[in-house]
MOPAC internal coordinates of N, CA, C and O (Angstrom, degrees):
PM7 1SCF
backbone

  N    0.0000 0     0.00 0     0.00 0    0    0    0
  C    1.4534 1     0.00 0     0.00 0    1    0    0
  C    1.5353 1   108.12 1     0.00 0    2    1    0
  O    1.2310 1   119.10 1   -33.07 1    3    2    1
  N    1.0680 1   119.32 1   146.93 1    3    2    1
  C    1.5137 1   115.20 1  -163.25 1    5    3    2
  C    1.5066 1    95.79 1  -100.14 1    6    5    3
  O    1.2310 1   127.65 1    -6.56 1    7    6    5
  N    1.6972 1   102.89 1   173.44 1    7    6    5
  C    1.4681 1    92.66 1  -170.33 1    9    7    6
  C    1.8627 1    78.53 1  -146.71 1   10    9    7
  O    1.2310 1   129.54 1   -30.18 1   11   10    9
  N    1.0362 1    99.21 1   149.82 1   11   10    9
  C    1.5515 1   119.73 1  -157.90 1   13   11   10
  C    1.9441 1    91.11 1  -132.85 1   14   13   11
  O    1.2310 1   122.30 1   -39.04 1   15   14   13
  N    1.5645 1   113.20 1   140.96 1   15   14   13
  C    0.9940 1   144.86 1   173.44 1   17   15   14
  C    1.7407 1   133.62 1  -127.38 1   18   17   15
  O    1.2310 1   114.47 1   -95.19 1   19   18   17
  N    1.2475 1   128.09 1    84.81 1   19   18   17
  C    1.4800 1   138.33 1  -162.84 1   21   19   18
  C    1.4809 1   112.81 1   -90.61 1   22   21   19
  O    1.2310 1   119.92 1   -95.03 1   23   22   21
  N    1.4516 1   117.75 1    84.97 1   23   22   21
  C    1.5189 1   107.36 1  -171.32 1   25   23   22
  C    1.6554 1   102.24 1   -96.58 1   26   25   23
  O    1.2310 1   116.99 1   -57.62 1   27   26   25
  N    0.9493 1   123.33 1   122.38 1   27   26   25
  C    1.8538 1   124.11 1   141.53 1   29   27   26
  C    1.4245 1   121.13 1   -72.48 1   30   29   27
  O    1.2310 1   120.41 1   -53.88 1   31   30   29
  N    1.2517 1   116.82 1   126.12 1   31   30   29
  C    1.5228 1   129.09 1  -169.96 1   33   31   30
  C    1.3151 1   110.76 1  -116.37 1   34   33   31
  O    1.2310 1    98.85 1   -81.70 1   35   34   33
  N    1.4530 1   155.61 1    98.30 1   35   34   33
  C    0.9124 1   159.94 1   150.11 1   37   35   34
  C    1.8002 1   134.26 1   -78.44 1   38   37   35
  O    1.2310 1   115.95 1   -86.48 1   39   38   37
  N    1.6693 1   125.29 1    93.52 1   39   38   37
  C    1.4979 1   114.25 1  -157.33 1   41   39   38
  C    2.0539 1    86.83 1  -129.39 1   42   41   39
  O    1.2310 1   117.00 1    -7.30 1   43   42   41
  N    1.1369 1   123.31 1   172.70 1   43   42   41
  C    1.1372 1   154.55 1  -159.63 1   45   43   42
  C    1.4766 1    78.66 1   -69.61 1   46   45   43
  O    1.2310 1   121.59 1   -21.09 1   47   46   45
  N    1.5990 1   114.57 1   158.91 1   47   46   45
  C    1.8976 1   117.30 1   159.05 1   49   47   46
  C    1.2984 1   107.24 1   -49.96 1   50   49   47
  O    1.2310 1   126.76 1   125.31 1   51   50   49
  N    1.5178 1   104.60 1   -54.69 1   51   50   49
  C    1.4507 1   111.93 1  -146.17 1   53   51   50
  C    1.8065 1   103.81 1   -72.55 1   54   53   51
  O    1.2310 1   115.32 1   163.75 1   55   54   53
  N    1.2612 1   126.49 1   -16.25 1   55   54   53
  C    1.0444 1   140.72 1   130.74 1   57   55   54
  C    1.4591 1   151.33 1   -19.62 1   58   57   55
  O    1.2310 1   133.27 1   140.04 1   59   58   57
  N    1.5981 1    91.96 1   -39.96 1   59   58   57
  C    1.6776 1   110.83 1  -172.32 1   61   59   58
  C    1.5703 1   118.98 1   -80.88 1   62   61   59
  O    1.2310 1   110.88 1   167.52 1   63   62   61
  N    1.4108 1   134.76 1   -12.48 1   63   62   61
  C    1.2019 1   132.19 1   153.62 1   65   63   62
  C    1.2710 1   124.82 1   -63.40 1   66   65   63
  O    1.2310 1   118.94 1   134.54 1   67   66   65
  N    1.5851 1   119.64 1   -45.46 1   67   66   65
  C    1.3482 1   129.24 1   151.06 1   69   67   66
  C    1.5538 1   140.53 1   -37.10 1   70   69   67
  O    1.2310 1   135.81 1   144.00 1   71   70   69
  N    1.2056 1    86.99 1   -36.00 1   71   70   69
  C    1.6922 1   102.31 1   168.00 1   73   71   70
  C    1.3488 1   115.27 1   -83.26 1   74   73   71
  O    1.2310 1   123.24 1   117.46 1   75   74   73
  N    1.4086 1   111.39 1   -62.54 1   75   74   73
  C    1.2441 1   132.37 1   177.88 1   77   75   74
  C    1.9619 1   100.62 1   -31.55 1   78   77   75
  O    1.2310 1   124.52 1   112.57 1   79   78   77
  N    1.4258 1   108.94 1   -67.43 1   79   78   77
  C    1.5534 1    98.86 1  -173.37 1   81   79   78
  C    1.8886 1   122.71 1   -82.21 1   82   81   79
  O    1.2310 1   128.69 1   179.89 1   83   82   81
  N    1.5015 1   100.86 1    -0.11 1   83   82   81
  C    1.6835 1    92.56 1   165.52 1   85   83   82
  C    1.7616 1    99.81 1   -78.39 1   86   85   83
  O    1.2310 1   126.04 1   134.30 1   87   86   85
  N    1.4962 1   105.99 1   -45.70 1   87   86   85
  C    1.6160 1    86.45 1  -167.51 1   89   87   86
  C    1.3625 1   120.60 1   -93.90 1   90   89   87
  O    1.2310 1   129.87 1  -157.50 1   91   90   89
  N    1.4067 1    98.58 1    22.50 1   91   90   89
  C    1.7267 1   102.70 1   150.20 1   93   91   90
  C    2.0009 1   125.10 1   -97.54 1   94   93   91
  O    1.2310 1   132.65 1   175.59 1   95   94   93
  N    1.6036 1    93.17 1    -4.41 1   95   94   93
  C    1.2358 1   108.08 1  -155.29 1   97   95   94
  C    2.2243 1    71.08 1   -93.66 1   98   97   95
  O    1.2310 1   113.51 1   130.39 1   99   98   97
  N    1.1350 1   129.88 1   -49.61 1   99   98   97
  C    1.1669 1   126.97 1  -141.93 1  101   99   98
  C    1.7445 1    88.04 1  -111.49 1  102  101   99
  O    1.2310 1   121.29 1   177.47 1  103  102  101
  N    1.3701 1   115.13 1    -2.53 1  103  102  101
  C    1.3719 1   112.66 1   154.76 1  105  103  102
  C    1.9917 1   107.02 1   -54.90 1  106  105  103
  O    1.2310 1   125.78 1   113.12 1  107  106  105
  N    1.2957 1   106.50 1   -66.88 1  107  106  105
  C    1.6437 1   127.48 1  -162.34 1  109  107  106
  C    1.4466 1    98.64 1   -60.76 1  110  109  107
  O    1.2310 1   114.52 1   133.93 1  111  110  109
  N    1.6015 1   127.99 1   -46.07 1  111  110  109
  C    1.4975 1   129.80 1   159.10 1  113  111  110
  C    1.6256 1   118.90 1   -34.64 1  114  113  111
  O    1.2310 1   130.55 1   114.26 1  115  114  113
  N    1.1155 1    97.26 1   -65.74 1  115  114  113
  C    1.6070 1   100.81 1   169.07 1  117  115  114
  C    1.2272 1   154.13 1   -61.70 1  118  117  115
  O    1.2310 1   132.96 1   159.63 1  119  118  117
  N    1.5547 1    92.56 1   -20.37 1  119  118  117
  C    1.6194 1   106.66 1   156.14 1  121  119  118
  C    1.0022 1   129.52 1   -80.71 1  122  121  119
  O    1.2310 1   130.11 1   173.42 1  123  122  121
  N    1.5492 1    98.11 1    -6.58 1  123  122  121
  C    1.7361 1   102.12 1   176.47 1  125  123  122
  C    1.8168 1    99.70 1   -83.00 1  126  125  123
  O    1.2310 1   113.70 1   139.02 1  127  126  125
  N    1.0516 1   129.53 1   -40.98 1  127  126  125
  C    1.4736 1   125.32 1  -179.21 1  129  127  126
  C    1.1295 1   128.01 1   -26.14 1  130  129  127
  O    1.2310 1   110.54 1   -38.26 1  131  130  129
  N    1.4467 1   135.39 1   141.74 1  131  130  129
  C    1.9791 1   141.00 1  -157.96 1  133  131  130
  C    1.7408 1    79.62 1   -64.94 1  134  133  131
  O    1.2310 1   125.39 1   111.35 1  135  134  133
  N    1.6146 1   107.24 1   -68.65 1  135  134  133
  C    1.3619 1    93.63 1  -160.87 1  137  135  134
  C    1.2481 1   132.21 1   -91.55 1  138  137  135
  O    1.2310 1   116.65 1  -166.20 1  139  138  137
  N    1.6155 1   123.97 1    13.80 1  139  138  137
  C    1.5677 1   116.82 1  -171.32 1  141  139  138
  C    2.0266 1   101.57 1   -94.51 1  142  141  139
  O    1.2310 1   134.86 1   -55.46 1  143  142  141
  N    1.3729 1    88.85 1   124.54 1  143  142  141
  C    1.7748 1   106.79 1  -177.59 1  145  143  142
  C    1.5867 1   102.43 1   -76.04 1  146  145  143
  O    1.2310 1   120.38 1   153.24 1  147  146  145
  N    1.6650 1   116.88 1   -26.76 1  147  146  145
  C    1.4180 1   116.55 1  -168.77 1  149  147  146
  C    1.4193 1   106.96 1  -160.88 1  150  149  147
  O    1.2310 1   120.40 1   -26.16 1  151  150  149
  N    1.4307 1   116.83 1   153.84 1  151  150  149
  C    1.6499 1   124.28 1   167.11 1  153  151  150
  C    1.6850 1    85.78 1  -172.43 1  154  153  151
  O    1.2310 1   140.41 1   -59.29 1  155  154  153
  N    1.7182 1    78.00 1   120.71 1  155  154  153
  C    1.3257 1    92.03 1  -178.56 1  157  155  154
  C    1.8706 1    83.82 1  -139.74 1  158  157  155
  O    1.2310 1   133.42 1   -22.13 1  159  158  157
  N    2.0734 1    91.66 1   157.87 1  159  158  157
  C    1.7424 1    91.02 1  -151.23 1  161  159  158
  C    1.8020 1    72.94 1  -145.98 1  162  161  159
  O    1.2310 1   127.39 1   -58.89 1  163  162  161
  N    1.6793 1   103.38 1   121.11 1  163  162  161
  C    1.5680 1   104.31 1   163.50 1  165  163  162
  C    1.3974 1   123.28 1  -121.22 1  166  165  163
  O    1.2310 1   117.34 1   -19.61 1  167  166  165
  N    1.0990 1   122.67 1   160.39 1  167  166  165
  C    1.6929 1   114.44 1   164.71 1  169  167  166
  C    1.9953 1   102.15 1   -86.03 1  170  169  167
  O    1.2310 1   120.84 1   -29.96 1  171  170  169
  N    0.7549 1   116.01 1   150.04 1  171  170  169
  C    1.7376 1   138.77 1   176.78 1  173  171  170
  C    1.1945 1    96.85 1   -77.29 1  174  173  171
  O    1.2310 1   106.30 1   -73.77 1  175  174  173
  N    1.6454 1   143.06 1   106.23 1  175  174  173
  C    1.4320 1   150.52 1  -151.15 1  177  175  174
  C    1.8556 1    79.07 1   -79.96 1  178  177  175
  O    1.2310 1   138.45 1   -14.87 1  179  178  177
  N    1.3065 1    81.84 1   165.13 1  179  178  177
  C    2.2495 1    81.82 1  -179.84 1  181  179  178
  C    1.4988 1   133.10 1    19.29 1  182  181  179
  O    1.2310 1   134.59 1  -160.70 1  183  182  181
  N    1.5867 1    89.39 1    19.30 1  183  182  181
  C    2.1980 1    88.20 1   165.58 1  185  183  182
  C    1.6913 1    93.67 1  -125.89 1  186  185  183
  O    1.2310 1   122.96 1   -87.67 1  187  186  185
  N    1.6512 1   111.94 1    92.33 1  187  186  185
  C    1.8263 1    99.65 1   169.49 1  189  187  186
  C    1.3774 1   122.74 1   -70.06 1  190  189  187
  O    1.2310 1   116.58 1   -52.17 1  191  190  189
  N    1.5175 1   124.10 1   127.83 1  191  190  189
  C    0.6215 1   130.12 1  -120.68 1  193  191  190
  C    1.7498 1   163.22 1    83.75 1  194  193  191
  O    1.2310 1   134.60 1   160.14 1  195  194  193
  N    1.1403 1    89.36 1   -19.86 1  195  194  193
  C    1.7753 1   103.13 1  -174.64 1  197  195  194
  C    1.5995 1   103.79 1   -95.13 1  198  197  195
  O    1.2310 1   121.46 1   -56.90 1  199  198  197
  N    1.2236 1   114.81 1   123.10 1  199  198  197
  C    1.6953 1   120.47 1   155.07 1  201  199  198
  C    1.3311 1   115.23 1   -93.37 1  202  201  199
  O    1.2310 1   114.34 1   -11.97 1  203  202  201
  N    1.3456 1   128.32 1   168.03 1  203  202  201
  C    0.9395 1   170.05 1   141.05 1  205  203  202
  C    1.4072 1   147.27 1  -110.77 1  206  205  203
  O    1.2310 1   121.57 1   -92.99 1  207  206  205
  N    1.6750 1   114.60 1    87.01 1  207  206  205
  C    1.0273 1   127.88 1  -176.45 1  209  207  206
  C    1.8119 1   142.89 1   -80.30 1  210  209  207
  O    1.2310 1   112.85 1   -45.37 1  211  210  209
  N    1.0546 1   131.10 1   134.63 1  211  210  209
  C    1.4658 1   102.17 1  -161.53 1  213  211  210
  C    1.8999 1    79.59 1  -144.62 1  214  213  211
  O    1.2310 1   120.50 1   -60.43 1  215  214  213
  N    1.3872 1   116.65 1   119.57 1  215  214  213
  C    1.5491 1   102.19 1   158.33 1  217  215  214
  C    1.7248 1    90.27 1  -145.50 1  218  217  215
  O    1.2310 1   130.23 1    -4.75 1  219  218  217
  N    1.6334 1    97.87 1   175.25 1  219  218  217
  C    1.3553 1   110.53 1  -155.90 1  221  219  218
  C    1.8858 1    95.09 1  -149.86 1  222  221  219
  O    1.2310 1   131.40 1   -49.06 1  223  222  221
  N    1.6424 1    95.60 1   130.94 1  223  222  221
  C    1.3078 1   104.59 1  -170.51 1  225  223  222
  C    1.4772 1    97.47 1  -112.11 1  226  225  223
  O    1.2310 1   129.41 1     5.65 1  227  226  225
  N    1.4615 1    99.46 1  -174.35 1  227  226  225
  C    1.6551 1   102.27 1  -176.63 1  229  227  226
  C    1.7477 1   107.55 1   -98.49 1  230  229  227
  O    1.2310 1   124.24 1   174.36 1  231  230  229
  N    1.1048 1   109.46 1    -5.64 1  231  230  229
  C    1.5359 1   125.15 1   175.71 1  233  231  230
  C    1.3122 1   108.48 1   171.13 1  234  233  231
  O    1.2310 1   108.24 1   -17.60 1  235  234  233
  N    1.5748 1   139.59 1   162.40 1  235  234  233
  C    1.1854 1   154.56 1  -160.01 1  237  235  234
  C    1.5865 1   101.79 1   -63.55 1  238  237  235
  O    1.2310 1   120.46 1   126.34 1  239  238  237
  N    0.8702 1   116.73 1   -53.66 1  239  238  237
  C    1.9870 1   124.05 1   161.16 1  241  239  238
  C    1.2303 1   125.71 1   -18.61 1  242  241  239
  O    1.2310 1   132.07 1   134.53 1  243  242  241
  N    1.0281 1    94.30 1   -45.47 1  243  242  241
  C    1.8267 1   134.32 1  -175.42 1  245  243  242
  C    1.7017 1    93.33 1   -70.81 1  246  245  243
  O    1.2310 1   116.38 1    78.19 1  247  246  245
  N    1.4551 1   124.48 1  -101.81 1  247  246  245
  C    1.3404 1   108.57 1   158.28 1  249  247  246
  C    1.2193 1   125.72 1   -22.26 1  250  249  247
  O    1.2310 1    96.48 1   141.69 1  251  250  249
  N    1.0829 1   159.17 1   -38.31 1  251  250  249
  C    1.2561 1   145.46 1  -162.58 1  253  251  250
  C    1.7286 1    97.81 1   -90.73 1  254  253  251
  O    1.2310 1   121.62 1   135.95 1  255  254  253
  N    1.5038 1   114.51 1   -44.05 1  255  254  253
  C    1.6731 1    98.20 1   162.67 1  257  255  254
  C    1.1315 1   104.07 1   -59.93 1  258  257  255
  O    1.2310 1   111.70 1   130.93 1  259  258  257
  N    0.8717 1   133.25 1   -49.07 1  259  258  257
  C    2.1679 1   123.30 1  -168.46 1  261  259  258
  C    1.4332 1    95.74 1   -36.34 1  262  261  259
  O    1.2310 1   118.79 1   122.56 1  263  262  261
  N    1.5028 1   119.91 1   -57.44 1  263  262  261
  C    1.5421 1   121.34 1  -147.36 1  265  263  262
  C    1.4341 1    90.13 1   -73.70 1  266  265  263
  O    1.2310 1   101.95 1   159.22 1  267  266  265
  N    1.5383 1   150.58 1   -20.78 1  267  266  265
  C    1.1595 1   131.82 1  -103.93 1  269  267  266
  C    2.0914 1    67.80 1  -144.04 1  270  269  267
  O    1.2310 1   115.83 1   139.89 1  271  270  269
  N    1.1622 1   125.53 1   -40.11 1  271  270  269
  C    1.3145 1   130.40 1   174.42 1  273  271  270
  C    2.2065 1   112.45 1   -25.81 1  274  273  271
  O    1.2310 1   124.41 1   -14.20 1  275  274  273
  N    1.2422 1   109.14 1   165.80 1  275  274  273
  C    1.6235 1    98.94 1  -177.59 1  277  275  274
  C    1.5265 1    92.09 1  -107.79 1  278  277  275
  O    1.2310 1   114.99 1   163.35 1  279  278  277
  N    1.8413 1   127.11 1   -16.65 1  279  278  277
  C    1.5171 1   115.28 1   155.76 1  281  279  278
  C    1.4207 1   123.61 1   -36.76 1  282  281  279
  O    1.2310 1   126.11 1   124.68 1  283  282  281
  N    1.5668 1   105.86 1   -55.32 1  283  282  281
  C    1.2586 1   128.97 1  -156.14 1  285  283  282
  C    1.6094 1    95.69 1   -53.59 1  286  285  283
  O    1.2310 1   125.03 1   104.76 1  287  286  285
  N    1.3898 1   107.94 1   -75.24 1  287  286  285
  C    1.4092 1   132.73 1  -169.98 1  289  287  286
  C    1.8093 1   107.04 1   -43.24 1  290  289  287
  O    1.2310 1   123.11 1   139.03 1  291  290  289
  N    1.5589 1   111.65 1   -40.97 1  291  290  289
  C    1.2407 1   120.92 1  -159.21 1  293  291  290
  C    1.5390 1    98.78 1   -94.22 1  294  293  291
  O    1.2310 1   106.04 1   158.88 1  295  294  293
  N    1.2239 1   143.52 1   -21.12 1  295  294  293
  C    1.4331 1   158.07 1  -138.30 1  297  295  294
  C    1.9444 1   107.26 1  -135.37 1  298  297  295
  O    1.2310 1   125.45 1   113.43 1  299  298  297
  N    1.3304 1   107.14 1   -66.57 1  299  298  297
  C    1.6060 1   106.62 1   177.40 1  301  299  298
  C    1.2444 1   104.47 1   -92.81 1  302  301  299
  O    1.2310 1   111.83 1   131.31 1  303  302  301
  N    1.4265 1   133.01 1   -48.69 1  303  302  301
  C    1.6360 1   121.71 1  -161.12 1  305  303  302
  C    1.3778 1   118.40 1   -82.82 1  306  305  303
  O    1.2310 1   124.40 1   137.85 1  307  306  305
  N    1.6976 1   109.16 1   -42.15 1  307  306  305
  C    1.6727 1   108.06 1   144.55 1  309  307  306
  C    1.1719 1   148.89 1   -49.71 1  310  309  307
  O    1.2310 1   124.24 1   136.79 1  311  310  309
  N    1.2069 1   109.46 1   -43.21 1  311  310  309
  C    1.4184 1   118.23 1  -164.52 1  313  311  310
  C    1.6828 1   101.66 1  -124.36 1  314  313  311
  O    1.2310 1   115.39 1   114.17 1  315  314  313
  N    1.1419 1   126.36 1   -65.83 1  315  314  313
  C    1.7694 1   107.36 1   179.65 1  317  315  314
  C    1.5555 1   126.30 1   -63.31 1  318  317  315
  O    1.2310 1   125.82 1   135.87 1  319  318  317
  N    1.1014 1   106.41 1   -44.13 1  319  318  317
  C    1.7498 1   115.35 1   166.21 1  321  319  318
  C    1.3664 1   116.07 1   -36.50 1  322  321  319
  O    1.2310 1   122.16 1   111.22 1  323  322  321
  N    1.2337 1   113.48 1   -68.78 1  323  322  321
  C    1.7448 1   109.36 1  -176.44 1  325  323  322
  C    1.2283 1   112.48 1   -63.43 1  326  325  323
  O    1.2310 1   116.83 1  -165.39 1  327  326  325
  N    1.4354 1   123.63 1    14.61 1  327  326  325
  C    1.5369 1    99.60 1  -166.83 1  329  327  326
  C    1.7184 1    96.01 1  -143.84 1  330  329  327
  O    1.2310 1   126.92 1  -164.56 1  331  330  329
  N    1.6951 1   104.29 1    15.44 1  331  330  329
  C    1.3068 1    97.65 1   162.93 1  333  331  330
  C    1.7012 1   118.00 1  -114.91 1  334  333  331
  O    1.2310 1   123.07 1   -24.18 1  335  334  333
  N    1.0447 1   111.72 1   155.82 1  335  334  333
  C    1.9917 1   119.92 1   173.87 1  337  335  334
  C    1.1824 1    97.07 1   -68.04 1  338  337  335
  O    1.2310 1   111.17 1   139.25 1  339  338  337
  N    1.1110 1   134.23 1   -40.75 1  339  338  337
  C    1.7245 1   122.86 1  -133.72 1  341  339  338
  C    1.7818 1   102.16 1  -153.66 1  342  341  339
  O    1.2310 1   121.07 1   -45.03 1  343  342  341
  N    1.6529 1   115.55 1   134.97 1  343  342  341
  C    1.0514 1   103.30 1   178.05 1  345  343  342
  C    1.5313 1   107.31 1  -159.16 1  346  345  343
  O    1.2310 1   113.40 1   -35.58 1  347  346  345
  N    1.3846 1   130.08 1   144.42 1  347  346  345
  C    1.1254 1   108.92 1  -176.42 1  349  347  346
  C    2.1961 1   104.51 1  -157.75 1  350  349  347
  O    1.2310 1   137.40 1   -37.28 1  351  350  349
  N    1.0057 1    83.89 1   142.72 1  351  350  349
  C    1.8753 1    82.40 1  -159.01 1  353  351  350
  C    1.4149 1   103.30 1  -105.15 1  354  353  351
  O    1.2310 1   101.20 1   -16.88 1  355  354  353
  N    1.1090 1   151.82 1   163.12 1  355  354  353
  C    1.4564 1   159.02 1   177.34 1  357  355  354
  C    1.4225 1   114.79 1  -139.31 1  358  357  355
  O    1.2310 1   112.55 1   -63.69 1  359  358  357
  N    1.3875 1   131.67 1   116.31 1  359  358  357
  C    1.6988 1   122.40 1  -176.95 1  361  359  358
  C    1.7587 1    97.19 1  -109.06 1  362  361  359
  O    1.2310 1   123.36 1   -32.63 1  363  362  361
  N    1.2583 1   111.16 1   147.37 1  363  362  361
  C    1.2811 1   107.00 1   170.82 1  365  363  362
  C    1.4448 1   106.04 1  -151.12 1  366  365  363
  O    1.2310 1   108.79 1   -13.24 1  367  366  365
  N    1.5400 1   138.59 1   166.76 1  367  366  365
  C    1.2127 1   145.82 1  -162.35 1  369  367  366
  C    1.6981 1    97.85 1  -131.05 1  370  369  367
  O    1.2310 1   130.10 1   -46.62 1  371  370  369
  N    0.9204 1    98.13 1   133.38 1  371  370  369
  C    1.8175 1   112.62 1   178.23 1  373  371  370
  C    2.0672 1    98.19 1   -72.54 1  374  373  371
  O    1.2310 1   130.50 1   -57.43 1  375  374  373
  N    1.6351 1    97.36 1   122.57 1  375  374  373
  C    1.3217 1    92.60 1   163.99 1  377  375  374
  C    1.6779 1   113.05 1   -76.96 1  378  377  375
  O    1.2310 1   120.10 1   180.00 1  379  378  377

């Protein structure tokens, strides 16, 4: 059963290049992973600043190696995290 992940990313303008290239850098990391089916990484059309995240594992396991990766840690928890205001994650399970 697949397991689906919905992040909203919200960081300062002056911010948004910075973000923009870790989670493109840990976009290309992640597609390399056994189990991620998808990671897809947007900008929010007229919110600068705002991402939009959408990736898709092969089951919750699957994510939990993602998080557990030295991309992950070195790419989102280092470097995009501290440098956003606002953040909010969504998990969902494929019927």
């Amino acid at each position: 059963m697949a397991y689906a992940v919905i992040a909203r990313y919200r960081c300062a303008p002056e911010h948004e290049a910075a973000v923009r290239e870790a989670l493109l850098r840990a976009r290309e990391a992640a597609r390399g992973e056994p189990a991620n089916q998808a990671y897809e990484v947007h900008a929010v059309a007229d919110e600068p600043g705002a991402f939009l995240l959408y990736e898709r594992y092969d089951d919750a396991a699957g994510f939990e190696a993602h998080k557990a990766a030295p991309h992950f840690r070195e790419q989102i928890v280092g470097t995009v995290w501290p440098l956003l205001t606002d953040r909010s994650v969504t998990f969902a399970e494929a019927l």
